[in-house]
DOTI-437840 format. One record per atom (N, C-alpha, C): x, y, z. Coordinates in steps of 0.02 Angstrom, whole numbers, plus 50000, padded with zeros to 5 digits. Atoms other than C-alpha are relative to their C-alpha. Layout:
<pts>
XYZ ...
</pts>
This chain:
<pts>
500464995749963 492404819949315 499784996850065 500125001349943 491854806849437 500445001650066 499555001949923 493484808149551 500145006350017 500104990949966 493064828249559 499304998750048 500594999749962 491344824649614 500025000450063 500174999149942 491674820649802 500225008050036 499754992050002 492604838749809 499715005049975 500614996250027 491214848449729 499915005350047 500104996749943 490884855649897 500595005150015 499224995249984 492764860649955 500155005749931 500004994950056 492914867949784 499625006349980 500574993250001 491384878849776 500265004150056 499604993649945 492004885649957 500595003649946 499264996550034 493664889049861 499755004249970 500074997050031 492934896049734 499815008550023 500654993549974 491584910349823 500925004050044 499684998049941 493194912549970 500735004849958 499474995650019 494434918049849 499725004249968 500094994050047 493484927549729 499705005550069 500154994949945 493094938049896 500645001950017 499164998049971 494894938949940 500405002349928 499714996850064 495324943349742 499685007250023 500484992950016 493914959149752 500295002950060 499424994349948 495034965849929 500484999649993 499204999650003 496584963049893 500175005949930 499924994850066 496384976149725 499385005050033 500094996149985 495114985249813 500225004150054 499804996849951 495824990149965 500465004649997 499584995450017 497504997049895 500085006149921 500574992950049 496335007849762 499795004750048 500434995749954 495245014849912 500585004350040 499494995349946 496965019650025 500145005549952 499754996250032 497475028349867 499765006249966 500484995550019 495995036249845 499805005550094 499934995649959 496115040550027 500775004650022 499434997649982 497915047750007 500264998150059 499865004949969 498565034950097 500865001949949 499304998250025 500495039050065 500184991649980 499805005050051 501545025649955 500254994450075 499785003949958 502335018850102 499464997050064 500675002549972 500745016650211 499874994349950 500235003850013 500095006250089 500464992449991 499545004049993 501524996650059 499964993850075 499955005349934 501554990750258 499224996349987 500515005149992 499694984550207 500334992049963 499805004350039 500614972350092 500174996950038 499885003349942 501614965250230 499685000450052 500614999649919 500404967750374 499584991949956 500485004350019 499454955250257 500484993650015 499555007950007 500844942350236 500505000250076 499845002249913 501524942750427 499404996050033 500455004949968 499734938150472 499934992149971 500055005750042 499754924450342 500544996450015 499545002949996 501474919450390 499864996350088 500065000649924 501004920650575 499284992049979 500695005650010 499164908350512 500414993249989 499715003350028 500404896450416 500384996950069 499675004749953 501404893450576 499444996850068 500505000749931 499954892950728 499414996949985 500905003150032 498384887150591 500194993350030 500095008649975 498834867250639 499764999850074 500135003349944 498704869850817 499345003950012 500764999850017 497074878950798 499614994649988 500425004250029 496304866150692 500144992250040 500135005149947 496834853250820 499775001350049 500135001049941 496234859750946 499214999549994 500914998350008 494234864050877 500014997949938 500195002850075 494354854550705 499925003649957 500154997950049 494164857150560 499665006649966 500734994550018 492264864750528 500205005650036 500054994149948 492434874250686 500575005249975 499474995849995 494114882350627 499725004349959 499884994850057 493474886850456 499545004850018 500774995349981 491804894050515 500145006150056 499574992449967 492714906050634 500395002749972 499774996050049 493844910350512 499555003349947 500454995650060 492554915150392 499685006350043 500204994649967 491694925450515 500455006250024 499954994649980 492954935550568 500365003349937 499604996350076 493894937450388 499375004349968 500664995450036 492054945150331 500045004650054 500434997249972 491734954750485 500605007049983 499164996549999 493764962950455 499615003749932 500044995750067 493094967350260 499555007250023 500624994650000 491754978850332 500295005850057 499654994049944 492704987450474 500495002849938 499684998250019 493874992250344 499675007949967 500574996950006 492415002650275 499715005550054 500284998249968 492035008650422 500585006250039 499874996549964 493535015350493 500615002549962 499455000350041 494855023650372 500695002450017 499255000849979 496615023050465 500404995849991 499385003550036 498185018450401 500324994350039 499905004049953 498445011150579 499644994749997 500705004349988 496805003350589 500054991649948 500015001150047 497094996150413 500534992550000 499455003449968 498774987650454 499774993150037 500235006149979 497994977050577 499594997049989 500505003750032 496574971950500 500354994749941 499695005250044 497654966250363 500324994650010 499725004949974 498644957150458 499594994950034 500365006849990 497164947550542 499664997549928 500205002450064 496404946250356 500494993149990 499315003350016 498124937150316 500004992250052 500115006949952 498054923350483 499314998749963 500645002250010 496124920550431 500284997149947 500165000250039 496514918750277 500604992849979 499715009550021 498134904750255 499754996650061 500415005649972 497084894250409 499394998749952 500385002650042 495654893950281 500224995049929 499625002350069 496834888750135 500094994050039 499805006749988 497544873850250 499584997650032 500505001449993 495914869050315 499774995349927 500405001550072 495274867850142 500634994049956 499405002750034 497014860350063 500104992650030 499905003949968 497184847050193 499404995849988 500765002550015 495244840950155 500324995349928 499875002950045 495764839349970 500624995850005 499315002850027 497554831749984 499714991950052 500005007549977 496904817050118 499414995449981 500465002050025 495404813550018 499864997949945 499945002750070 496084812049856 500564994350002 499365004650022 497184796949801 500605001549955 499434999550046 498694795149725 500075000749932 500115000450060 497964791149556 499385008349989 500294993449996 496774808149586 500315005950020 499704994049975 497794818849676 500055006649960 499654993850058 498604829849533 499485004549961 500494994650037 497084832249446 499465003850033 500424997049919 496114837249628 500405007649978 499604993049967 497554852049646 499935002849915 500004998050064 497634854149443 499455005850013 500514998449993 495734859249466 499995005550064 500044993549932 495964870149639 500635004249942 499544994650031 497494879549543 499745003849972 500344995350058 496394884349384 499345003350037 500534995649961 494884889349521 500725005650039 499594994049989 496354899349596 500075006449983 499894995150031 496734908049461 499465005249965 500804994450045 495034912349371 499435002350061 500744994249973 493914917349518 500555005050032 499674993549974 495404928849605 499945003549918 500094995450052 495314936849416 499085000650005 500464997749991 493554936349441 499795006050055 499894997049931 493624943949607 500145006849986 499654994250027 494754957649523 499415003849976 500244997450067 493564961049377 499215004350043 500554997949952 492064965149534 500175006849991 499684992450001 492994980549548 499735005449969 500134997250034 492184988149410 499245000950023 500914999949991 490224984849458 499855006650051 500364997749962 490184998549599 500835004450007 499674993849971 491225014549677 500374998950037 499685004349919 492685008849763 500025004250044 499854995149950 492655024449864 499345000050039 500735000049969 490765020749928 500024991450036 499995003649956 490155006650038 500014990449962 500235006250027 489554991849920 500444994649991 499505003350027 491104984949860 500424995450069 499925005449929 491464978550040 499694999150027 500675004550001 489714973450064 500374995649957 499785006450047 490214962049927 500354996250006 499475003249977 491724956249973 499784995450068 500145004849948 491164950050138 499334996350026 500505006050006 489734942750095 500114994049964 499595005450032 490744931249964 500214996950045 499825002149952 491824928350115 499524994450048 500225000449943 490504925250239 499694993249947 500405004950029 489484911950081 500464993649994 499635006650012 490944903050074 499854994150053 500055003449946 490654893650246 499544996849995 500655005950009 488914885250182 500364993749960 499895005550028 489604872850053 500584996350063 499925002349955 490764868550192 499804996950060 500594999149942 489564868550343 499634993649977 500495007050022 488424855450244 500384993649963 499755004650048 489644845950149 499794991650056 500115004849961 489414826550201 500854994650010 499175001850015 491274822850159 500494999750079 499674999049944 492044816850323 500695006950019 499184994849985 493474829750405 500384994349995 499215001149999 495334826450389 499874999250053 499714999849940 496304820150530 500585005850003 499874993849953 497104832050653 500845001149909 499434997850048 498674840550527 500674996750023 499605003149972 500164832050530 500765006249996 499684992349987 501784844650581 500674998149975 499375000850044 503454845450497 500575007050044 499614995749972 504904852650566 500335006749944 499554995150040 505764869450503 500545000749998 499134999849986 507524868150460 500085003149917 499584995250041 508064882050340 500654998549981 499275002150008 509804880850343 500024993449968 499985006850067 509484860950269 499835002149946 500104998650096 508474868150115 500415003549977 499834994550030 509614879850091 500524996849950 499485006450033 510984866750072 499854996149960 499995004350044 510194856449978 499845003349942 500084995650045 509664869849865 499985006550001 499724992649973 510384888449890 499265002549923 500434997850075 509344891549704 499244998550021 500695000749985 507694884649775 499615005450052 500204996349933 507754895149931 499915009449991 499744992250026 508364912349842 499535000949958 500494997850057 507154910449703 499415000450053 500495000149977 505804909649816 499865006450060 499884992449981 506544925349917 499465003049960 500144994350073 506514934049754 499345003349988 500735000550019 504664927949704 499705004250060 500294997149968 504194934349867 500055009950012 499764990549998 505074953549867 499585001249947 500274995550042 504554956149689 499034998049994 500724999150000 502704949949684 499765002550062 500224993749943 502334956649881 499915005549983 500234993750049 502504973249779 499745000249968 500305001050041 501824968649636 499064997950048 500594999750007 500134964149720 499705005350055 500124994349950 500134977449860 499995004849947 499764991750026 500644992949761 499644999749912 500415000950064 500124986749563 499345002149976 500604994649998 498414993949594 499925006849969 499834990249999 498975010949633 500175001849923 499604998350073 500185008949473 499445000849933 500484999750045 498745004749365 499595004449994 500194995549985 497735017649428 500225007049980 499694991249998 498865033149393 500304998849921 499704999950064 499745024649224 500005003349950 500004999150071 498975029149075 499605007249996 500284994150017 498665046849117 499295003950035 500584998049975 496985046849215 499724995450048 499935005649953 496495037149358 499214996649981 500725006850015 495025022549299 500124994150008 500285006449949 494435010049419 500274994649935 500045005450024 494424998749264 500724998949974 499175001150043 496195001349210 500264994850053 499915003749945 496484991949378 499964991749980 500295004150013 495244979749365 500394994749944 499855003850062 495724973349180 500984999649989 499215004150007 497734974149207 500304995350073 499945004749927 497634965949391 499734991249956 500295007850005 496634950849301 500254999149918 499555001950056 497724950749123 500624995950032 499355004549972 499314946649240 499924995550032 500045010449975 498474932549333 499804996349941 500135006650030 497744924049194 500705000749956 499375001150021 499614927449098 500334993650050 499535002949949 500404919349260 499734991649991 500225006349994 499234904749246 500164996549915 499675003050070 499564902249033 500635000550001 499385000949997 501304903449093 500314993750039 499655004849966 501574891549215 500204992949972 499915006850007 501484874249126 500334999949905 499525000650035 502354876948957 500715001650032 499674999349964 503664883549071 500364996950037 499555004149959 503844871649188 499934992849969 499855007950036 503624856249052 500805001049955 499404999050027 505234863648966 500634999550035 499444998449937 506114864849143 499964992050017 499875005649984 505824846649157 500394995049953 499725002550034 506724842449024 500855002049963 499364996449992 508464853249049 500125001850069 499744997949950 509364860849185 499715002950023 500614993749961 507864868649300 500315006850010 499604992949992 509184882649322 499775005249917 500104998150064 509034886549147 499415006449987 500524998249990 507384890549147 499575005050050 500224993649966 507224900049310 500375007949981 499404993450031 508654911749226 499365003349956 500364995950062 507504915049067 499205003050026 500474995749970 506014918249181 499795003950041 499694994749975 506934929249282 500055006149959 499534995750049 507614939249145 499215002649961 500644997950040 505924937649046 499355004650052 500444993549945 505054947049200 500205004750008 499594996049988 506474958249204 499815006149940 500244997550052 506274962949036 499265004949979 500654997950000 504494964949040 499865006050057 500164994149942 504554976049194 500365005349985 499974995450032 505624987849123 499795000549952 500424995150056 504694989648958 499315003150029 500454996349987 503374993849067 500045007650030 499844993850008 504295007349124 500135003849981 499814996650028 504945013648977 499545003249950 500304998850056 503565011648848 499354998450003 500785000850031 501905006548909 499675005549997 500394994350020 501285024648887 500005002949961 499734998750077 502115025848732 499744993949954 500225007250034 501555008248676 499205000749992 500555002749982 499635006848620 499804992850049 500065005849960 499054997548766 500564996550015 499305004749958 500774994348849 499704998250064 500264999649937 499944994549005 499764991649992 499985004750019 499394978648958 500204994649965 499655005250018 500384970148832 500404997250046 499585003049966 501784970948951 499794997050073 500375004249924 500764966049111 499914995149988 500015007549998 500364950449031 500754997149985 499155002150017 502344948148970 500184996950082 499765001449917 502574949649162 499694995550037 500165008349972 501434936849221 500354995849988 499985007050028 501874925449094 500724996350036 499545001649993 503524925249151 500084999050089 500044999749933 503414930649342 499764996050033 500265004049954 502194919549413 500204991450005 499925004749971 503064904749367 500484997550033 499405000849958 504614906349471 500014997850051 500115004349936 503934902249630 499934991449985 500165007950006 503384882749560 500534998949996 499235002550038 505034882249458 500624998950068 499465000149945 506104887149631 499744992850032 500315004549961 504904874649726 500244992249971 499725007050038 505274859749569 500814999150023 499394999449992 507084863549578 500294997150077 499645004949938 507544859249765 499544993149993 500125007049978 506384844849759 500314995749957 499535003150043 507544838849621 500464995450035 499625002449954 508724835849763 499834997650043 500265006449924 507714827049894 499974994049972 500135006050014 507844811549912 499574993650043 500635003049955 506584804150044 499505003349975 500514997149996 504934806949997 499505003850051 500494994949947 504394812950162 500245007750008 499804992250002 505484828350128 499685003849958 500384996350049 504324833650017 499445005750024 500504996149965 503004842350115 500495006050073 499514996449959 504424850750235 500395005149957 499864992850060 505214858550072 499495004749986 500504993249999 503564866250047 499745003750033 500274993449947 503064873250191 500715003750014 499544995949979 505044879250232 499885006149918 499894997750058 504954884650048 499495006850008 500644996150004 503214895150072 500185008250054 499664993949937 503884903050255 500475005149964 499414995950026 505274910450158 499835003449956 500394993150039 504204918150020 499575005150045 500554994249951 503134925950158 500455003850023 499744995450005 504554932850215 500295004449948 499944993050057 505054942050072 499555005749985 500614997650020 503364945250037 499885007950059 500084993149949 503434956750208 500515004749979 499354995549998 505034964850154 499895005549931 500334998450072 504504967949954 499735005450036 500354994350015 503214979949987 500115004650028 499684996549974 504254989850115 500305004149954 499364995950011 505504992250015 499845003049926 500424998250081 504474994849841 499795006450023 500344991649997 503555008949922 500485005450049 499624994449976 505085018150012 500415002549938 499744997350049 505845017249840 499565004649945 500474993350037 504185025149748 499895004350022 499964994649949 504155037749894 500465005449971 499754997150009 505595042249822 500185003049910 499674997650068 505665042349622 499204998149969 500724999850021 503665039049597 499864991749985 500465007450010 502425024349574 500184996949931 499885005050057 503065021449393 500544997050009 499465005749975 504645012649461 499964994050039 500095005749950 503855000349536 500244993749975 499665009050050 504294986149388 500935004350000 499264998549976 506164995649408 500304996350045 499795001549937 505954989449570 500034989049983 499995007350012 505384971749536 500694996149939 499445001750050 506664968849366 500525001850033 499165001049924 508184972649506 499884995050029 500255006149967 507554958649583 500134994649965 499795004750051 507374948249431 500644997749979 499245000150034 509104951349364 500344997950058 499435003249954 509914947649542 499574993149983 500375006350007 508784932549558 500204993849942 499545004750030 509584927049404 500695000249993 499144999249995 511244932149419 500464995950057 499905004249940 511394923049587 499984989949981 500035008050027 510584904749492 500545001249939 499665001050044 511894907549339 500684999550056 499665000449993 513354909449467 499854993150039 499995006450000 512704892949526 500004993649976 499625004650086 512754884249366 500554998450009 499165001950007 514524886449390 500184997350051 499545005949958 514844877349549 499634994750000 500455004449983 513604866149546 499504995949936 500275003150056 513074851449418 499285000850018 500804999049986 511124851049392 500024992450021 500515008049969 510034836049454 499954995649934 500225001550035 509944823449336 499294999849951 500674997650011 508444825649210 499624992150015 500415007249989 507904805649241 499675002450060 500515000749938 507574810349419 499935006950033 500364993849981 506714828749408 499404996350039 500855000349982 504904829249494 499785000349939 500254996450047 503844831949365 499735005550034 500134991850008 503304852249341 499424998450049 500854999049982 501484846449385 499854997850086 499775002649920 502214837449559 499855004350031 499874992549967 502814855649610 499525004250011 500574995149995 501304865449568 499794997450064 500645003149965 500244852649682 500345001650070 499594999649959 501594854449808 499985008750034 499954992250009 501824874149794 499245001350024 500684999949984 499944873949833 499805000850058 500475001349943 499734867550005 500455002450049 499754996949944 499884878250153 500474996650058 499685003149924 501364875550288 499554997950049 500205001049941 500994865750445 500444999750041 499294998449934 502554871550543 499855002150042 500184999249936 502224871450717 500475000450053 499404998449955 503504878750850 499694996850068 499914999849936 502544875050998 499774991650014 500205007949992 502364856651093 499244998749986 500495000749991 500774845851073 499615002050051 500324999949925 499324849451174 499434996249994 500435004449963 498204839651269 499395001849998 500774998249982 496464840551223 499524994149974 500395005449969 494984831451252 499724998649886 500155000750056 494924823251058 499134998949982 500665001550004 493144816051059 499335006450005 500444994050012 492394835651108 500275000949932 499784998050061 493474841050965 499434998149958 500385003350057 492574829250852 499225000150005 500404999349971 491164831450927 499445006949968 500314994850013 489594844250883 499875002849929 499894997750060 489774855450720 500354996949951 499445001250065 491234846650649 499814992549974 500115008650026 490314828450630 499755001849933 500394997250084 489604828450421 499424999050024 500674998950002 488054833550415 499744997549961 500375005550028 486934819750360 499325000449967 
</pts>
């Protein structure tokens, strides 16, 4: 417990900043749907979100060098709250779009703000159980976040009052912490084409993860919403936060089994086991007592841990340790793109055969996803199991936001930087 203590602070932000970003990300694509907001409108909110996030992920470092740290997050908080309330305010599909998309930049510069704090502050002998501890706040306040949903009318004003006042509280435990800032972010080049080579299976699974969950958390709302016959807020609520906490009791029996066989193996069966699960949700959770939920948690359990597993898997094959932080941010870029493409193409296909095909849509995904790592089995021996990562490596890895930066350094006056707001407040 002591070597959590100096992180107390960063963590509480985490905590308040996501469970505000859990309670919009399930309310917002409730409210479009409640404003007949067509399938494919909502869809582009899915990617409108993850272009801005992809766009934050590449431009957040040279932000946070240029005005630090504090200063970055504390403008990001302000304008990611001020975005929840215009949404409220103004209900266009256009309008909506771009908001999401600045939601999305605000929102991975807050993540690598915050990520960068914990990773140069913890040691080597702390590290794992630093990110262990941000993962499981990950997972239980965005299900908290979710479960808000229920306290108030998502079609009335409160529910984004709420949201961006979570948002906006997060910036105190930050603001006062006494925990020196990080130095400036350090930048890693993007070379695709290398990860790909060194692992075609790391790069594809992480496609995948991105097409089929981009849908899955854009559009899954709606689905829940219309499923079981009658549209209730809470049907939402309680199968949006069954499949994260599934995803989170899935990840680490999962990936302790994958460390001890052919990581291919394993992304096959939790391919297949999402596959599975997404068509029984199409066939039988309305025929199933409570399919709507058995199989939503089937689909976590299995779905959410493909992204770590792709992420373990190429780092199998590195062999400098400084390639380690370059696999994860190329690794991350490449789920964001999917992530923009997913909910495109999820909601031109429910456009066309309805919102219950949406796990149709995702289990096509699955099944290529594994059909692609089994035909690589066959050209390609696995990594020895002596020198996997361990599972728990990957998570911590899989965690922390890209700092891929396209454009040259710039020249600024370091000492203002450091200077003002961003010294700890004593």
């Amino acid at each position: 417990m002591t070597s959590i203590t100096p992180f107390l602070p960063l963590l509480l932000s985490v905590a308040i900043l996501l469970m505000g970003n859990g309670l919009q990300g399930t309310l917002l694509p409730v409210r479009a749907g409640m404003e007949a907001f067509g399938s494919f409108e909502i869809g582009i909110l899915g990617s409108a979100y993850f272009c801005g996030f992809m766009a934050g992920c590449i431009y957040g470092p040279r932000v946070i060098r240029i005005v630090g740290h504090i200063r970055t997050f504390a403008g990001m908080v302000a304008v990611a709250s001020s975005v929840v309330l215009i949404h409220a305010l103004i209900l266009e599909p256009a309008v909506w779009w771009l908001l999401r998309a600045t939601t999305g930049f605000c929102f991975a510069v807050l993540y690598m703000v915050i990520e960068s704090w914990l990773n140069e502050k913890s040691t080597n002998e702390t590290r794992g159980l630093v990110f262990s501890v941000y993962t499981i706040i990950n997972l239980t306040v965005i299900t908290a976040g979710q479960m808000l949903l229920i306290t108030a009318d998502p079609a009335s004003f409160p529910l984004f009052a709420l949201a961006s006042i979570l948002v906006s509280i997060a910036a105190v435990p930050i603001a006062l912490t006494r925990i020196d800032q990080p130095a400036p972010l350090d930048v890693v080049q993007l070379r695709l084409i290398r990860l790909f080579r060194i692992s075609p299976v790391g790069v594809v699974g992480c496609v995948a993860v991105g097409l089929a969950n981009g849908a899955f958390w854009t559009l899954a709302p709606v689905y829940a919403l219309t499923s079981m016959g009658e549209a209730s807020v809470s049907n939402v609520a309680w199968f949006m936060s069954i499949v994260v906490i599934a995803g989170a009791i899935g990840q680490w029996p999962i990936g302790s089994l994958s460390d001890r066989m052919d990581r291919r193996k394993m992304i096959i069966v939790a391919c297949l086991g999402a596959a599975a699960s997404g068509l029984c949700m199409v066939l039988f959770a309305n025929a199933v007592p409570y399919g709507l939920y058995i199989f939503g948690f089937a689909f976590g359990v299995f779905a959410f841990p493909v992204y770590s597993l792709s992420v373990a898997h190429l780092n199998d094959f590195i062999t400098e340790p400084s390639d380690y932080v370059e696999a994860a941010s190329g690794l991350l870029l490449v789920f964001a793109v999917g992530a923009i493409a997913g909910p495109l193409i999820a909601s031109a296909l429910i456009d066309l055969v309805g919102i219950k095909y949406l796990f149709a849509y995702t289990a096509a995904i699955h099944i290529l996803a594994a059909s692609f790592c089994a035909y690589r089995m066959s050209v390609r021996n696995p990594a020895p199991v002596e020198e996997h990562i361990p599972f728990g490596d990957a998570v911590v890895l899989s965690q922390t936001l890209s700092t891929v930066d396209p454009l040259p350094p710039v020249e600024e006056d370091t000492e203002a930087a450091d200077s003002g707001d961003d010294k700890p407040v004593s």
